[in-house]
Every structure is written in C-alpha cells, then in structure tokens.
LOGUGU-220080 format. One line per 4 residues: number of its first residue (from 1); their letters; for each residue x, y negated, z negated of N, C-alpha, C, O, CB. Coordinates in pm, 1 decimal, padded with zeros to 6 digits. Glycine has a CB too. Layout:
REM residues N
NUM) A) X:Y:Z:X:Y:Z:X:Y:Z:X:Y:Z:X:Y:Z | ...
This chain:
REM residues 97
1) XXXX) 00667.2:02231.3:-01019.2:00797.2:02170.7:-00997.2:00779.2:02028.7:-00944.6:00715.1:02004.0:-00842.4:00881.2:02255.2:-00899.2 | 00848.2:01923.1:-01031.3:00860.9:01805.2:-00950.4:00918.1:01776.5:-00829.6:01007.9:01852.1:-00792.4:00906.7:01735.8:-01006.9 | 00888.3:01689.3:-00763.3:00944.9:01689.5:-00650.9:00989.8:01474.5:-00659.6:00922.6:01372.0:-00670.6:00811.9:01773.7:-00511.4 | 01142.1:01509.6:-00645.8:01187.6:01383.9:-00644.8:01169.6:01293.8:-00493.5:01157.8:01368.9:-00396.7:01333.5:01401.5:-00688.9
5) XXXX) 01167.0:01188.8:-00470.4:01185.7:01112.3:-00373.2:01246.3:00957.9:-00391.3:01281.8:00899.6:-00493.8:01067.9:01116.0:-00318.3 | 01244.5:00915.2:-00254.3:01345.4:00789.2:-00245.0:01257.1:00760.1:-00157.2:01186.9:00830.6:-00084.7:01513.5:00789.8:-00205.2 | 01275.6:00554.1:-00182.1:01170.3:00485.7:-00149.5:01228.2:00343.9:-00096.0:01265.6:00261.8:-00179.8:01073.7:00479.8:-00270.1 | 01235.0:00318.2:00023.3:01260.0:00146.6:00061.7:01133.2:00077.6:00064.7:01018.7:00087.9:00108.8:01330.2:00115.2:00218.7
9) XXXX) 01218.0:-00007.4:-00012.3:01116.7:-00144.7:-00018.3:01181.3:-00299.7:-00031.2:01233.3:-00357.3:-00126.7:01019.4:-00128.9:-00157.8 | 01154.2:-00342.5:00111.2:01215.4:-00495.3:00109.8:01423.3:-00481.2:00116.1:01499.7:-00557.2:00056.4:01143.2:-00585.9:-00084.6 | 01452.9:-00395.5:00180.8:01595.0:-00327.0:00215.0:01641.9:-00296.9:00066.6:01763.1:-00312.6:00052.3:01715.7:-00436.5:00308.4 | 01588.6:-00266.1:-00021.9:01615.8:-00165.8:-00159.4:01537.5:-00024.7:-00136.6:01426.3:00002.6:-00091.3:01547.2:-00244.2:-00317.9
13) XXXX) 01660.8:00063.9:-00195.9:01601.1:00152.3:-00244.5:01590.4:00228.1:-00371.0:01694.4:00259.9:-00428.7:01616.6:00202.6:-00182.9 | 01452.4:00266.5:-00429.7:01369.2:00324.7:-00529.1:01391.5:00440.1:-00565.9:01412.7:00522.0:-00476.5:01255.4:00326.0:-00502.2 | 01394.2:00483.1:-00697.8:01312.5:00649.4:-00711.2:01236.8:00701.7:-00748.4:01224.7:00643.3:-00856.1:01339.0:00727.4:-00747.0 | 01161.6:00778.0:-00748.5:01047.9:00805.3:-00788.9:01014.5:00967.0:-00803.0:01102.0:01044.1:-00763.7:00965.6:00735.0:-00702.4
17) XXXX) 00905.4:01015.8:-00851.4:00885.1:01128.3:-00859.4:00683.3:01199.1:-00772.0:00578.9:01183.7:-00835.4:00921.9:01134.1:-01035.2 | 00686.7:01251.9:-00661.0:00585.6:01293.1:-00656.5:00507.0:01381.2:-00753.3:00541.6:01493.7:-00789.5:00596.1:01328.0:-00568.5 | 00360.4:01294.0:-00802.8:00304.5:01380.3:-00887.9:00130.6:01448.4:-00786.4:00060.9:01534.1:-00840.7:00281.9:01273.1:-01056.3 | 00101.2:01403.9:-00678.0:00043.1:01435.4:-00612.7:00026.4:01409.2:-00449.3:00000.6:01294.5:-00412.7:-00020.9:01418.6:-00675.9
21) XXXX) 00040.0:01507.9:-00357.8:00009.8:01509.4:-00243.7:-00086.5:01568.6:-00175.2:-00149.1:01668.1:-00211.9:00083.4:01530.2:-00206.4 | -00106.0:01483.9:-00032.3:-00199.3:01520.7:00037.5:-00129.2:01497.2:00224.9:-00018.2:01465.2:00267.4:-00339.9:01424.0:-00021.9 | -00226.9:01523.5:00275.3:-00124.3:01493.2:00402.5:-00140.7:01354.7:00456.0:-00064.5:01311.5:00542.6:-00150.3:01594.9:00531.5 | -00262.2:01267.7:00394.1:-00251.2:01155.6:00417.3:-00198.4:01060.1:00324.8:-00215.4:00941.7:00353.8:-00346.8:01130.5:00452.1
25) XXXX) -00128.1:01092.4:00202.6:-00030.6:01034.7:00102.9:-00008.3:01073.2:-00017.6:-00048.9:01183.7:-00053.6:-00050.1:00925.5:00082.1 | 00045.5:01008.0:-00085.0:00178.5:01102.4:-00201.1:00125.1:00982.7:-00287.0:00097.1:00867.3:-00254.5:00411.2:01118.0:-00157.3 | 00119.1:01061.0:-00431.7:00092.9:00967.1:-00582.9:00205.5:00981.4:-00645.7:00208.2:01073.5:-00727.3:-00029.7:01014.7:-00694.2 | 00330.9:00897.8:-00628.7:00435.6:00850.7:-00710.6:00456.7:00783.1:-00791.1:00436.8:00661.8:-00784.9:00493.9:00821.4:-00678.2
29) XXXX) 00509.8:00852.8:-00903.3:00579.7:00740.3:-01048.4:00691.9:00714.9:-01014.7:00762.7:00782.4:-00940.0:00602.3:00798.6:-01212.1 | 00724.1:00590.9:-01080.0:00846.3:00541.1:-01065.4:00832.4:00380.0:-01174.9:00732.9:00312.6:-01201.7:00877.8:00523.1:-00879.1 | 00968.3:00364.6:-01213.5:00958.3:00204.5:-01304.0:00972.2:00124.5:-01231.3:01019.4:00020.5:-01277.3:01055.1:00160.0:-01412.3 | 00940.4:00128.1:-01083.4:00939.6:00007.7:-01012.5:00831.9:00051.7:-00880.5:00852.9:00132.7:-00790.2:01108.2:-00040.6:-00967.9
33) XXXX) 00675.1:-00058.4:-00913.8:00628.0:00000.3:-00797.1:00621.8:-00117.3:-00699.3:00603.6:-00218.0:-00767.9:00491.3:00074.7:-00818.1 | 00628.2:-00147.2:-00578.6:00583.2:-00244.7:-00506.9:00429.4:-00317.6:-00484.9:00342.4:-00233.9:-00460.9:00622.8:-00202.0:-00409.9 | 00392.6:-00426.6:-00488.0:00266.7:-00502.2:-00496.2:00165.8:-00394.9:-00410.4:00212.9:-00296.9:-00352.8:00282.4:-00670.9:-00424.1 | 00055.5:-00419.4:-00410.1:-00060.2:-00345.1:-00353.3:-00011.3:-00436.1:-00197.8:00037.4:-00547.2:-00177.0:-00249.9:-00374.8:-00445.3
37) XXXX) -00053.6:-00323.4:-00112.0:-00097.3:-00335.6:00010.4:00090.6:-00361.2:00043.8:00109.7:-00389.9:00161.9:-00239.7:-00471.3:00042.0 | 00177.2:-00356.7:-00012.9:00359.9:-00356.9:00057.4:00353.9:-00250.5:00149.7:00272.0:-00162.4:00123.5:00510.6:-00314.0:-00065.8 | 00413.7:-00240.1:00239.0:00483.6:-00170.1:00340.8:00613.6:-00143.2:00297.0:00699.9:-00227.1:00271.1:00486.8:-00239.8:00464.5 | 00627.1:00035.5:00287.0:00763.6:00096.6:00254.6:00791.3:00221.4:00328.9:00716.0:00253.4:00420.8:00776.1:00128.1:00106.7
41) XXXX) 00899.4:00299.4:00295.0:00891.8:00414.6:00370.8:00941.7:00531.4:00270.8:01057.5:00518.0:00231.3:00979.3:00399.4:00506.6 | 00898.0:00600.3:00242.5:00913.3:00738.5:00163.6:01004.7:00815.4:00251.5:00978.0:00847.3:00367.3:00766.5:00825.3:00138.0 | 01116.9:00843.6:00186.7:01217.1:00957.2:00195.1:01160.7:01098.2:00130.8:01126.9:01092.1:00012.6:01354.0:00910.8:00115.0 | 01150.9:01194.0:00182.4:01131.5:01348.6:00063.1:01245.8:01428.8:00154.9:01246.0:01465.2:00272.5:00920.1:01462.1:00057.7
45) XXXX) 01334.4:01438.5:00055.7:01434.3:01604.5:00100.4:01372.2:01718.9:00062.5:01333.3:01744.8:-00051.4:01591.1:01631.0:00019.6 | 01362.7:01791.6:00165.2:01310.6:01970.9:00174.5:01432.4:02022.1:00188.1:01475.4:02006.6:00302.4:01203.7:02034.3:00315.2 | 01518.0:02087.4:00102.5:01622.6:02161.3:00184.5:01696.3:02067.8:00283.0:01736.0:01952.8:00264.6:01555.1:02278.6:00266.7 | 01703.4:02136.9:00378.5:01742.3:02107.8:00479.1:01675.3:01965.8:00547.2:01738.8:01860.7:00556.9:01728.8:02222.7:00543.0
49) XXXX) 01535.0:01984.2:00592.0:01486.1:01887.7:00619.3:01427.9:01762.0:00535.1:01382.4:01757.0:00420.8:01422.5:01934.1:00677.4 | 01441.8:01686.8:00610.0:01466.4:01514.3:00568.1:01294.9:01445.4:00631.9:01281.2:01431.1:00753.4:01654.1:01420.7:00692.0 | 01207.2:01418.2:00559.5:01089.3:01324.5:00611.6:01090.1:01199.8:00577.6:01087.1:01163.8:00459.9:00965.4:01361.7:00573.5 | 01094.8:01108.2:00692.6:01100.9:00960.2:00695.7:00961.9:00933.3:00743.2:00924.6:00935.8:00860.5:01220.0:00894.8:00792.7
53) XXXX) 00863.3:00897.5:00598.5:00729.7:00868.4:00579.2:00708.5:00699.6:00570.3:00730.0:00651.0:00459.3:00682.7:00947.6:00445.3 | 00673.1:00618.7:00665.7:00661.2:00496.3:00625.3:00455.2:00497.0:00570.3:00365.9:00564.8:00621.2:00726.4:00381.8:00779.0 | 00446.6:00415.5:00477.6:00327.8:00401.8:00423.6:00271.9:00230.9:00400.4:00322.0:00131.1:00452.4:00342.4:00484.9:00291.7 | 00151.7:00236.7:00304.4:00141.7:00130.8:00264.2:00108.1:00121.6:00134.1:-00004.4:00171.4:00138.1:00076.2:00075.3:00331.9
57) XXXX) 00128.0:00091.0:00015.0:00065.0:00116.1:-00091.2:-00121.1:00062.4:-00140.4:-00173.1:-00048.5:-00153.1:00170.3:00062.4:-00171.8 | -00150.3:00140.5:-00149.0:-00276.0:00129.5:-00178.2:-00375.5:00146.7:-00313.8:-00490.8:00115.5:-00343.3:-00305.3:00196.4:-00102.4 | -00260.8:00215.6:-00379.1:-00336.5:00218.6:-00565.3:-00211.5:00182.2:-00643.2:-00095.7:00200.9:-00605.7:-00406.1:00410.1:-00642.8 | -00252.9:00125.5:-00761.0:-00121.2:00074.2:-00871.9:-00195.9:00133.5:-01010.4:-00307.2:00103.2:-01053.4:-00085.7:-00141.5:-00883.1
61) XXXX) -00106.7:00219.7:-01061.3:-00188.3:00198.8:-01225.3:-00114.2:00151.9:-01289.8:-00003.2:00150.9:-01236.8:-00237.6:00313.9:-01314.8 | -00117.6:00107.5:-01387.1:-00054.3:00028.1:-01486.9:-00052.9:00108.7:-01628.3:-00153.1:00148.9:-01687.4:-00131.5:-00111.8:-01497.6 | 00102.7:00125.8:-01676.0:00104.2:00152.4:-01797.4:00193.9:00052.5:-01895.1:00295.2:00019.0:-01833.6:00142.3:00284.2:-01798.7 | 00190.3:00012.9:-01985.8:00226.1:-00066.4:-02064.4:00284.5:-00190.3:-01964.8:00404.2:-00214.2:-01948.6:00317.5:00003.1:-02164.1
65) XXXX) 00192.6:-00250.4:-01913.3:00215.2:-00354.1:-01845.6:00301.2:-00379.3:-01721.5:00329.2:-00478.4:-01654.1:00246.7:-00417.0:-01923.0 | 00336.3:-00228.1:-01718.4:00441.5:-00197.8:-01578.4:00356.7:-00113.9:-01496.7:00268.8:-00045.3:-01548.9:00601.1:-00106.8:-01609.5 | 00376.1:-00114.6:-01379.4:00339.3:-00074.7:-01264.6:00408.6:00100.9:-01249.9:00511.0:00129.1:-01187.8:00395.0:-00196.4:-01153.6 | 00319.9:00199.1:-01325.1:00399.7:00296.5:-01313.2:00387.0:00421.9:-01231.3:00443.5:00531.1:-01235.6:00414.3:00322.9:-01416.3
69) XXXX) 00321.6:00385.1:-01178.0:00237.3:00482.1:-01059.6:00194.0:00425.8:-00960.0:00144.8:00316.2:-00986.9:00117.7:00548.7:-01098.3 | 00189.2:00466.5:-00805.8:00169.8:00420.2:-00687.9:00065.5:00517.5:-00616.8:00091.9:00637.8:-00616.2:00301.2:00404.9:-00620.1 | -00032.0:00479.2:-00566.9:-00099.8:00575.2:-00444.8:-00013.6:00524.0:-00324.0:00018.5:00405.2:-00322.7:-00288.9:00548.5:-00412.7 | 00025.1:00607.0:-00223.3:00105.7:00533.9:-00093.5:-00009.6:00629.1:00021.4:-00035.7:00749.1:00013.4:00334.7:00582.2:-00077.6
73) XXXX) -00068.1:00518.6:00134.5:-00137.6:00617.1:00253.0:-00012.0:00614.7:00378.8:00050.9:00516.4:00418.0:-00318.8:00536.7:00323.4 | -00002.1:00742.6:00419.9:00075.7:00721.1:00495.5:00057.8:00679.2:00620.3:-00049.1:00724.1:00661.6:00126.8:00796.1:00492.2 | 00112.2:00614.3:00699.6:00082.3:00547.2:00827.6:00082.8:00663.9:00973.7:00005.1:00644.4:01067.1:00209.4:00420.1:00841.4 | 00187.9:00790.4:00973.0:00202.5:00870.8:01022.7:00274.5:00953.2:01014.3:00395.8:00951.1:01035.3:00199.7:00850.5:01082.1
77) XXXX) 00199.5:01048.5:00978.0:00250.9:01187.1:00886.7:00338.2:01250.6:00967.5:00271.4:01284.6:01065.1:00133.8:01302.2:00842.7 | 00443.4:01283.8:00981.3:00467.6:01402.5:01029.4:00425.7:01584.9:01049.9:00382.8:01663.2:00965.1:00541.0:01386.0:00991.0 | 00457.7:01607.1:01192.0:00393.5:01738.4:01192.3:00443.3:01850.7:01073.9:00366.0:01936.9:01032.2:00421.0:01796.5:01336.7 | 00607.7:01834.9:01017.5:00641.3:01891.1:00953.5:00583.7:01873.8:00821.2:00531.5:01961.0:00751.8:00741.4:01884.9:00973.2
81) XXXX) 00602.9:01724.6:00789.4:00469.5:01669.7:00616.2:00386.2:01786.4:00624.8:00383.2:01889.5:00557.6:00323.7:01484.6:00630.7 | 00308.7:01739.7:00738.6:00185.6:01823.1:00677.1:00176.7:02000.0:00677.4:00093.3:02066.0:00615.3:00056.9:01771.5:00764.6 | 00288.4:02054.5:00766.6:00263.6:02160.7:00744.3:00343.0:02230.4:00594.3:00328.1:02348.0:00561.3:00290.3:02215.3:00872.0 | 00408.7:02151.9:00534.0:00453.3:02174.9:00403.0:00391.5:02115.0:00274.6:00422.1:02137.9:00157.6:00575.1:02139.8:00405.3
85) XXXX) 00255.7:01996.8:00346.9:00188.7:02031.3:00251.9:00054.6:02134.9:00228.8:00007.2:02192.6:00130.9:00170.4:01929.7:00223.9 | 00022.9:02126.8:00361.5:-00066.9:02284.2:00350.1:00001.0:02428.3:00269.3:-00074.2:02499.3:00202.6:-00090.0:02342.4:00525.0 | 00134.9:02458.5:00281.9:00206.0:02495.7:00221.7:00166.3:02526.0:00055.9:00141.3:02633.8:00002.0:00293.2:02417.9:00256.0 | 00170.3:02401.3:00003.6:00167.3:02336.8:-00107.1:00038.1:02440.2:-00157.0:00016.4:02531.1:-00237.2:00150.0:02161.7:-00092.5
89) XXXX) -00040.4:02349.0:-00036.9:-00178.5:02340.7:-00147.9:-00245.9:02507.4:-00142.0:-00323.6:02565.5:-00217.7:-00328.0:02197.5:-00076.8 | -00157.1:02561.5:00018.4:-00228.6:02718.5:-00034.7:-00159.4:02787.0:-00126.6:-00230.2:02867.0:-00187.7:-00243.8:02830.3:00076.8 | -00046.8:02784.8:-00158.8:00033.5:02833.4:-00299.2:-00042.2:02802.0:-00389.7:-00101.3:02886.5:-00456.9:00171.3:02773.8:-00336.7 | -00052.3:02690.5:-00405.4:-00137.4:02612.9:-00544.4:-00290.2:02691.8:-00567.5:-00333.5:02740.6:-00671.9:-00177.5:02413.8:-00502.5
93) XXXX) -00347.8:02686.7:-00446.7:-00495.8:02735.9:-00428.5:-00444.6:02876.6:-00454.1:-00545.1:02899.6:-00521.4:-00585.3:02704.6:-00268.3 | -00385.1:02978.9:-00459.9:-00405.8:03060.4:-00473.3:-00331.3:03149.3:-00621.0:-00347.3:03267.0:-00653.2:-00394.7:03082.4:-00354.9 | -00244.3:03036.5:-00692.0:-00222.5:03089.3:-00816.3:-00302.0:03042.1:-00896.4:-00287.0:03062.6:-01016.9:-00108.3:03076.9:-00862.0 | -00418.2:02958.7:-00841.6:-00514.9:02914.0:-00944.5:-00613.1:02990.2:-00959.4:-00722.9:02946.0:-00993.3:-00566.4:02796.8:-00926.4
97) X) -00588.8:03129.6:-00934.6:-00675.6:03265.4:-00953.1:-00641.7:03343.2:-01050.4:-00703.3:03447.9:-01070.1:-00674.7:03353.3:-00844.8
C-alpha cells in the first residue's frame, strides 16, 4: 500500500508518495522535488495521528529530466515514526516468508 504524504518547502506545500522508509528517512516521489541538501518538513497522516518530520534532502534521481524522487534524512524522528516504522518493517519481514 502506498502511503501518501505532504511536504513544505520554502512556505509551499507538495505531494508526494512514500516509496521507502526507514526510521532515519523516507524515499519520496513526487513532480516536484526540492534542490539537494533543502530543508523541509514531511507531513504523514496515520489515522488519527499526524507526524511533523522536518528533514533535509539528501538524494535526487532524475527521470526525464525532472527531479522525481527524493531521499529525505530526517533531522528528528519521532518516538511514534519510528515505532510505526518498526511496525512496517516487521509486517514486511514477515510476509516475506
């Protein structure tokens, strides 16, 4: 399942789609990425709960000359981030049996 998110950058905000996480940052697509090394802050809605992730971007790939993918490290995870992405990854780790 994708997982959508919202993204400020420079008092705009982005959307994007998480295609990989970790607890020290999230690999998002989106048709608009910010320059290497920008300072932004990642929104992810859980339900109920709301994580206000500020990061920095640190990888860009490029597809047809657009910036369509972002590595973001996050600056400070939340206790909740990470316990939903451990979450993640033991679900994941364990239907990969």
């Amino acid at each position: 399942e994708k997982i959508r998110v919202d993204f400020y950058y420079n008092n705009e905000m982005y959307e994007g789609t998480v295609t990989n996480l970790s607890r020290n940052g999230l690999q998002i697509d989106s048709e608009m990425c910010p320059p290497f090394e920008s300072n932004l802050e990642v929104v992810l809605i859980l339900g109920d709960e709301v994580f206000n992730l500020p990061g920095k971007v640190k990888r860009l790939v490029n597809t047809n000359e657009l910036n369509s993918s972002m590595g973001v490290e996050l600056s400070v995870p939340s206790q909740g981030y990470c316990k939903f992405v451990s979450t993640v990854h033991y679900y994941s780790y364990r239907e990969s049996f």
